[in-house]
TORKOL-4160 file (C-alpha; in steps of 0.2 Angstrom, whole numbers, padded with zeros to 4 digits, m for minus):
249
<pt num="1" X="0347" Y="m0146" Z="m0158"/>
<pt num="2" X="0342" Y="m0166" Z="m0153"/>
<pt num="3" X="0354" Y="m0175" Z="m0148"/>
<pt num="4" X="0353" Y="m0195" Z="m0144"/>
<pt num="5" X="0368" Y="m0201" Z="m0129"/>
<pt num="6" X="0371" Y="m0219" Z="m0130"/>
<pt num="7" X="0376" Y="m0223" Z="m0110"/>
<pt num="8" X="0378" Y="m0243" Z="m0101"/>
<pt num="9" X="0375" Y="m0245" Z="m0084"/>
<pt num="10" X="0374" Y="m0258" Z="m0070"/>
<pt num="11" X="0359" Y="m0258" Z="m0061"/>
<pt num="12" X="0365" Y="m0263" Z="m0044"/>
<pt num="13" X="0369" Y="m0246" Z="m0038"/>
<pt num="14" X="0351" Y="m0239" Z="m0041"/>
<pt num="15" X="0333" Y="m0239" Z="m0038"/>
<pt num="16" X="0329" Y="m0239" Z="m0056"/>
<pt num="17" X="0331" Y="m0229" Z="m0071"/>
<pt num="18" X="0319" Y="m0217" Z="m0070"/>
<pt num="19" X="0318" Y="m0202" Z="m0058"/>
<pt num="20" X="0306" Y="m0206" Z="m0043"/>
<pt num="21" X="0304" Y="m0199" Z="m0027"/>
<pt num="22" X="0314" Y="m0210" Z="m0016"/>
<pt num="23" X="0331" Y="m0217" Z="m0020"/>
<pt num="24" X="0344" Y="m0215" Z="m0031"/>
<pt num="25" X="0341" Y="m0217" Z="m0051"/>
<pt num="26" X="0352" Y="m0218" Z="m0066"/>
<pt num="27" X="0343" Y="m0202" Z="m0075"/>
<pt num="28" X="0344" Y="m0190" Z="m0059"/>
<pt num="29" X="0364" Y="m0196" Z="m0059"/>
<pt num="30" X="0367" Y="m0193" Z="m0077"/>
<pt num="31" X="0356" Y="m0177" Z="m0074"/>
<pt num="32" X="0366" Y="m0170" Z="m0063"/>
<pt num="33" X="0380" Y="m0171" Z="m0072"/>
<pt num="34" X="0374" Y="m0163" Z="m0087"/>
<pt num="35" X="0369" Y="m0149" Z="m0075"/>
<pt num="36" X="0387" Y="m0147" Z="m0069"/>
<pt num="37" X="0394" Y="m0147" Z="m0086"/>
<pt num="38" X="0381" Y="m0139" Z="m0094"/>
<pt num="39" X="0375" Y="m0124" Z="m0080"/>
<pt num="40" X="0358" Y="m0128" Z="m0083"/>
<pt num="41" X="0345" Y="m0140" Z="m0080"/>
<pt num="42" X="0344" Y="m0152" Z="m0097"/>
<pt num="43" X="0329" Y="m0166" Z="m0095"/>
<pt num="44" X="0332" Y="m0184" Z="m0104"/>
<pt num="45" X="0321" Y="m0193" Z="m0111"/>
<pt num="46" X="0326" Y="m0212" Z="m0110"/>
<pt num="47" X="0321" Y="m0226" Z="m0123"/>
<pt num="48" X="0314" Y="m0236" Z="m0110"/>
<pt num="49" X="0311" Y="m0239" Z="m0091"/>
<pt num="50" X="0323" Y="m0253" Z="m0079"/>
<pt num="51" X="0319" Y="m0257" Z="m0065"/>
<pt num="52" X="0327" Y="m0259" Z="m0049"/>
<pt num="53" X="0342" Y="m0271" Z="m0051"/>
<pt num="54" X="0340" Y="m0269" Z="m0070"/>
<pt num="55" X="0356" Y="m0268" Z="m0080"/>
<pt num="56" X="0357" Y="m0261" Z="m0096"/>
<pt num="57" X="0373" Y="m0263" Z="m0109"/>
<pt num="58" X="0364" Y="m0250" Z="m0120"/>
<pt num="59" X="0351" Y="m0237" Z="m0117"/>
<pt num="60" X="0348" Y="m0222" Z="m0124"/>
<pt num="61" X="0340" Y="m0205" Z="m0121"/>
<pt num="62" X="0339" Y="m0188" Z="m0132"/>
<pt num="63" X="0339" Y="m0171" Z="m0126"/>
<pt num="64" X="0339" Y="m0153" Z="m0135"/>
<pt num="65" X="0352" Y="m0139" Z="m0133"/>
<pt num="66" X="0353" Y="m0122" Z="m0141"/>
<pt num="67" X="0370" Y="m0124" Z="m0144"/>
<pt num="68" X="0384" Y="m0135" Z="m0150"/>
<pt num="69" X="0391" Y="m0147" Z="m0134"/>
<pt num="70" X="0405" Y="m0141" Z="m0125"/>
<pt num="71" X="0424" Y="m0150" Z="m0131"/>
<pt num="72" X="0426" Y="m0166" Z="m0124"/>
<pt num="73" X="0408" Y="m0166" Z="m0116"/>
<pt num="74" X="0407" Y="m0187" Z="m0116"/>
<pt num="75" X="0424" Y="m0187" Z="m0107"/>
<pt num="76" X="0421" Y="m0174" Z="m0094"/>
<pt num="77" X="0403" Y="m0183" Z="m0090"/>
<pt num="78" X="0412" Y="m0199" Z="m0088"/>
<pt num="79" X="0424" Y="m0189" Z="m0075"/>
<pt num="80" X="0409" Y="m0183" Z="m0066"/>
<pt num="81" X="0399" Y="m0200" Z="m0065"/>
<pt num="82" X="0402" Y="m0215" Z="m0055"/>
<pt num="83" X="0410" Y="m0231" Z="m0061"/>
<pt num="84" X="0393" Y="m0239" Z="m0064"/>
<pt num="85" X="0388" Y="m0227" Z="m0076"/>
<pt num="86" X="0399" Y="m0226" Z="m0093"/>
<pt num="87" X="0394" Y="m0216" Z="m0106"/>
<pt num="88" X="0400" Y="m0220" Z="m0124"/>
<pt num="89" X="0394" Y="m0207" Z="m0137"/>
<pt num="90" X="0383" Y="m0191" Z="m0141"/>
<pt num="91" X="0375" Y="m0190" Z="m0158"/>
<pt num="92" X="0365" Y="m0175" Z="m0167"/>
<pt num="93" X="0347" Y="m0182" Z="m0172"/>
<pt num="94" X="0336" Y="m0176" Z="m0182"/>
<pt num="95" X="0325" Y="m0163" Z="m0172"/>
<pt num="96" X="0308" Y="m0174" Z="m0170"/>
<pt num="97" X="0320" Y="m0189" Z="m0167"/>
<pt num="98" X="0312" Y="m0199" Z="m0150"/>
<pt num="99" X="0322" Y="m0209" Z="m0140"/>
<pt num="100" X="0304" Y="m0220" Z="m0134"/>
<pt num="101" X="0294" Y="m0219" Z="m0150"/>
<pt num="102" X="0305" Y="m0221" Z="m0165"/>
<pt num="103" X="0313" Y="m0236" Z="m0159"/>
<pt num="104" X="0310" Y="m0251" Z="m0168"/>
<pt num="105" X="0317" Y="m0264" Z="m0158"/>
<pt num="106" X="0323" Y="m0266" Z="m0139"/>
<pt num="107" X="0334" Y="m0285" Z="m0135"/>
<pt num="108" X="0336" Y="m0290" Z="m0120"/>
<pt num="109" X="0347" Y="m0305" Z="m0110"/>
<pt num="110" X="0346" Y="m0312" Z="m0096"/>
<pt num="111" X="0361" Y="m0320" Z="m0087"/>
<pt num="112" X="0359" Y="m0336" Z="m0076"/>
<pt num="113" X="0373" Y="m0347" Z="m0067"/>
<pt num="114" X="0369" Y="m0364" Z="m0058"/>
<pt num="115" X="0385" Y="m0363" Z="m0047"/>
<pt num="116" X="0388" Y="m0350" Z="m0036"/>
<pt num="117" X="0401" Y="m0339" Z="m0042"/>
<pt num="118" X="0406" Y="m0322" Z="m0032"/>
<pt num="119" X="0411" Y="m0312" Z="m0049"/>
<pt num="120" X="0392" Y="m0315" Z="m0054"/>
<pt num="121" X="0383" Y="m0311" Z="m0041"/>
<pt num="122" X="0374" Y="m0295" Z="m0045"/>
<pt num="123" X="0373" Y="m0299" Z="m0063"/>
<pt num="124" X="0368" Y="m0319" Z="m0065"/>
<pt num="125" X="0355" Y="m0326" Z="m0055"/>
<pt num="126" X="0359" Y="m0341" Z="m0047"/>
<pt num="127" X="0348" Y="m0353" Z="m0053"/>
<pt num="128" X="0345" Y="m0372" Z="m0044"/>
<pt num="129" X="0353" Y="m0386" Z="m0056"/>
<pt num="130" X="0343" Y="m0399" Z="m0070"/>
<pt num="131" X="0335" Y="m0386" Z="m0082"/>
<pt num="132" X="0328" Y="m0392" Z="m0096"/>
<pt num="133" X="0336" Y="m0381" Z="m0109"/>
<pt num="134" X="0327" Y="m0392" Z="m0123"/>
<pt num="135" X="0309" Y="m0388" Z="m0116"/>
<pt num="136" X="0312" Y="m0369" Z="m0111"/>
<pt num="137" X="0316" Y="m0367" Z="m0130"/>
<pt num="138" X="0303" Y="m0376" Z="m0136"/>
<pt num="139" X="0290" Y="m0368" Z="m0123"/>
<pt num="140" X="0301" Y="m0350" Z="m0131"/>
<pt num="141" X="0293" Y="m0353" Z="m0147"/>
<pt num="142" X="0278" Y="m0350" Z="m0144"/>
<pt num="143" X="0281" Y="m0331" Z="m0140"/>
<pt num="144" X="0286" Y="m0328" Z="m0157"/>
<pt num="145" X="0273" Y="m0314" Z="m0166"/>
<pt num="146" X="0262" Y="m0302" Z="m0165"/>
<pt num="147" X="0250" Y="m0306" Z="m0149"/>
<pt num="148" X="0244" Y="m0301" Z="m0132"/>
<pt num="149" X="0255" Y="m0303" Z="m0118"/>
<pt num="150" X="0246" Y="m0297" Z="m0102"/>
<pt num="151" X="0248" Y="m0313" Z="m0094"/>
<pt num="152" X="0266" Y="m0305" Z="m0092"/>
<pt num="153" X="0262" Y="m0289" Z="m0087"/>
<pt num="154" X="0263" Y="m0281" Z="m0071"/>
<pt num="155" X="0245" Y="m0279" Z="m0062"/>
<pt num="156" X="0237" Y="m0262" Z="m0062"/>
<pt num="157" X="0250" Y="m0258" Z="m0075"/>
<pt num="158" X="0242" Y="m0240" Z="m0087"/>
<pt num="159" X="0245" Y="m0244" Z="m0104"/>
<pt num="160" X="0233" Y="m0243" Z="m0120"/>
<pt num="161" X="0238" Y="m0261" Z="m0126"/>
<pt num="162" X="0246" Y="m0276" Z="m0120"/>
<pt num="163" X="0251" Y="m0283" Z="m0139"/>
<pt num="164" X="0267" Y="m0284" Z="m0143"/>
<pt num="165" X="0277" Y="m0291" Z="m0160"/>
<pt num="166" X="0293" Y="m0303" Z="m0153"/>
<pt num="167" X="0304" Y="m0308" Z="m0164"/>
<pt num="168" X="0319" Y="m0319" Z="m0156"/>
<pt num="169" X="0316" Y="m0331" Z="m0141"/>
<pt num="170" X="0329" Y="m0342" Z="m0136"/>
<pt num="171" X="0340" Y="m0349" Z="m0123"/>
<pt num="172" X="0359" Y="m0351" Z="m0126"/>
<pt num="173" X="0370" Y="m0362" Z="m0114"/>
<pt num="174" X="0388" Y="m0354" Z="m0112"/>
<pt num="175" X="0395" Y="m0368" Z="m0104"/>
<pt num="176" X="0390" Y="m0383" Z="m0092"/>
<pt num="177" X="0386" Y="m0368" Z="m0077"/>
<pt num="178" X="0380" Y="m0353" Z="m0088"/>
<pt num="179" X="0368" Y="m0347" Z="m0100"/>
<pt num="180" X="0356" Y="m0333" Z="m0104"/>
<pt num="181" X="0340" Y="m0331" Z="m0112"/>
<pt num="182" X="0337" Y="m0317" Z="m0127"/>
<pt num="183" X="0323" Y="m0310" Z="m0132"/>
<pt num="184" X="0318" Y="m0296" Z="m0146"/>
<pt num="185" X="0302" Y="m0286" Z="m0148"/>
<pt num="186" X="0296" Y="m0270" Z="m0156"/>
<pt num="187" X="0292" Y="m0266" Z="m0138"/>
<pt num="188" X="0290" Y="m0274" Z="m0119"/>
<pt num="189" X="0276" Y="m0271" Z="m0106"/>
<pt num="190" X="0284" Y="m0267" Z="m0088"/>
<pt num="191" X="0291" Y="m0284" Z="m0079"/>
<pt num="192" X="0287" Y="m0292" Z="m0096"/>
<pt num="193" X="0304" Y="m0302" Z="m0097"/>
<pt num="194" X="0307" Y="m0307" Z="m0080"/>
<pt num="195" X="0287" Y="m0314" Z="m0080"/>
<pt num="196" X="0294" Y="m0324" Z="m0095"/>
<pt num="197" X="0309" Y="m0330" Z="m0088"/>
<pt num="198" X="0300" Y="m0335" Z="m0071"/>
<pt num="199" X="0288" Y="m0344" Z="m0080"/>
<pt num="200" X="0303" Y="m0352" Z="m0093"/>
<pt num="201" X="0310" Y="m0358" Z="m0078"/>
<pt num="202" X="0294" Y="m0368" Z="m0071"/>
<pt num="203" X="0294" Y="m0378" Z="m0088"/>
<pt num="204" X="0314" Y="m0382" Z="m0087"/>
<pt num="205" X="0309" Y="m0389" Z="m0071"/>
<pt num="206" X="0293" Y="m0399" Z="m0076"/>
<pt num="207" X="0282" Y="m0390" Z="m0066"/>
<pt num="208" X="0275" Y="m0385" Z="m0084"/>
<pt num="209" X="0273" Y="m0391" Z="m0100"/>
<pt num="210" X="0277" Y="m0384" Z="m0114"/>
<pt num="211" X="0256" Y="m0386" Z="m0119"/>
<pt num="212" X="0253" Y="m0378" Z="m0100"/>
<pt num="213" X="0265" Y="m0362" Z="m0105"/>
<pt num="214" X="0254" Y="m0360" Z="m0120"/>
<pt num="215" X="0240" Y="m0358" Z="m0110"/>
<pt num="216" X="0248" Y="m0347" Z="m0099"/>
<pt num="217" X="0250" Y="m0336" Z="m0116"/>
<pt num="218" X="0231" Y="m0338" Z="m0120"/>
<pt num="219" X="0224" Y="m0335" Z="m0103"/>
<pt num="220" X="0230" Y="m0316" Z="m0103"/>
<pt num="221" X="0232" Y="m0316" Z="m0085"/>
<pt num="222" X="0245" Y="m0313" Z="m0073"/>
<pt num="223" X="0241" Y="m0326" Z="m0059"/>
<pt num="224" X="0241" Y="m0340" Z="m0071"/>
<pt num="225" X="0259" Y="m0336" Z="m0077"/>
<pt num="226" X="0275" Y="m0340" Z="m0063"/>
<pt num="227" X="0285" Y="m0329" Z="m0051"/>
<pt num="228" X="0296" Y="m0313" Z="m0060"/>
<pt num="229" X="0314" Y="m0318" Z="m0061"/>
<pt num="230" X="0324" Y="m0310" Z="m0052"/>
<pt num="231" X="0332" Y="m0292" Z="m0057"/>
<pt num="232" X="0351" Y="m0295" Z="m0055"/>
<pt num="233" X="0352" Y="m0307" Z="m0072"/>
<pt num="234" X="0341" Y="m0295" Z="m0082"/>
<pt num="235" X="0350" Y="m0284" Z="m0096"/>
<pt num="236" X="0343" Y="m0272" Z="m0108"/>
<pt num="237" X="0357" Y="m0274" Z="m0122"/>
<pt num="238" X="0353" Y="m0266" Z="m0138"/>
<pt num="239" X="0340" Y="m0253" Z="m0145"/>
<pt num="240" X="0339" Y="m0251" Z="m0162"/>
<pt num="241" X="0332" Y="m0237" Z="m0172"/>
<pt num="242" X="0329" Y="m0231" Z="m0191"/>
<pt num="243" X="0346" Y="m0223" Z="m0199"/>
<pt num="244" X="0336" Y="m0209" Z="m0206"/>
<pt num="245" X="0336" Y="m0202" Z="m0189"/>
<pt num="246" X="0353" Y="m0200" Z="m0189"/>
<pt num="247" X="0355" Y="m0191" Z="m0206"/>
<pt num="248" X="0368" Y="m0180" Z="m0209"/>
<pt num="249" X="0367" Y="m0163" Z="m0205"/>
């Protein structure tokens, strides 16, 4: 039986997402806490990969079991993992249900305050003052579509195309010190968003035009776009998937 768990977590606390050699990750912690529960190994399979810093208000993962989940599995995983991981459901799939490929759409945020602020400072990025909010959402635009992003994209990155469909790009301004950016696509290359965002950020300070961030797009080049932004404002907030998936059983 596949089962898809729908899990937030803050990004702070870990060296990414995905197991890797070195350092802590959200899918080794929530690992071993299946294992405890569980008294066996059980592998996840995540929607995506965060990296380093990276938050996420939504992610999710599937994994199989032979049997039915133990009573109260969600609540005694929550009592096994640390505070910056909170797990929120468990729901049976259908059994060729993936948590990668059948997504449909991924939206990310991110989070940025032009005052310092000691309750934000692992989840906003403290930004300099006098953006252009005007331009960035004008320069935003241009993202909308089908088309070839590589020009955000991580160098020496191995993937089989570079095209992405967005489908929302937009800054909103919370108040007169905060805002965040949102962006929707059918799928995201690695560092994708924070390339953007870096590269919003040059236009809002007219070190770009909105004609030069066009450019950027059509080059397909990473040194012509700007500097990544940095993690800690970065949110992976909702992933969304076909309902036949979740078909009753």
């Amino acid at each position: 039986m596949r089962y898809f768990i729908r899990f937030a977590y803050r990004g702070t606390d870990f060296h990414g997402s995905q197991t890797q050699p070195n350092g802590i990750t959200v899918q080794q912690t929530l690992e071993e806490a299946f294992a405890t529960i569980l008294r066996t190994p059980t592998p996840l399979t995540f929607a995506g990969r965060t990296d380093a810093g990276v938050h996420a208000r939504e992610m999710i993962a599937h994994f199989d079991l032979a049997h039915d989940l133990p009573d109260n599995f969600v609540g005694r995983l929550n009592a096994l993992l640390p505070d910056s991981i909170a797990v929120y459901s468990i729901e049976r799939v259908c059994a060729d249900a993936h948590a990668r490929f059948d997504a449909t759409a991924r939206t990310y945020r991110y989070y940025i305050t032009t005052r310092k602020d000691p309750f934000a400072a692992d989840l906003r990025t403290r930004v300099a003052g006098g953006l252009d909010f005007e331009q960035m959402n004008r320069a935003a635009q241009l993202l909308l579509g089908r088309q070839d992003f590589a020009a955000f994209c991580r160098t020496h990155t191995d993937v089989k195309t570079t095209i992405c469909d967005v489908r929302e790009a937009y800054w909103t301004r919370e108040n007169e010190y905060e805002a965040y950016f949102t962006i929707t696509a059918d799928r995201f290359l690695r560092n994708m968003v924070r390339a953007v965002v870096g590269t919003l950020f040059e236009v809002g300070r007219g070190k770009r035009t909105v004609e030069q961030f066009a450019e950027v797009i059509q080059s397909q080049s990473r040194p012509c776009a700007g500097q990544s932004a940095d993690a800690k404002g970065l949110f992976l907030e909702q992933i969304t998937y076909p309902a036949t998936i979740f078909a009753p059983f």
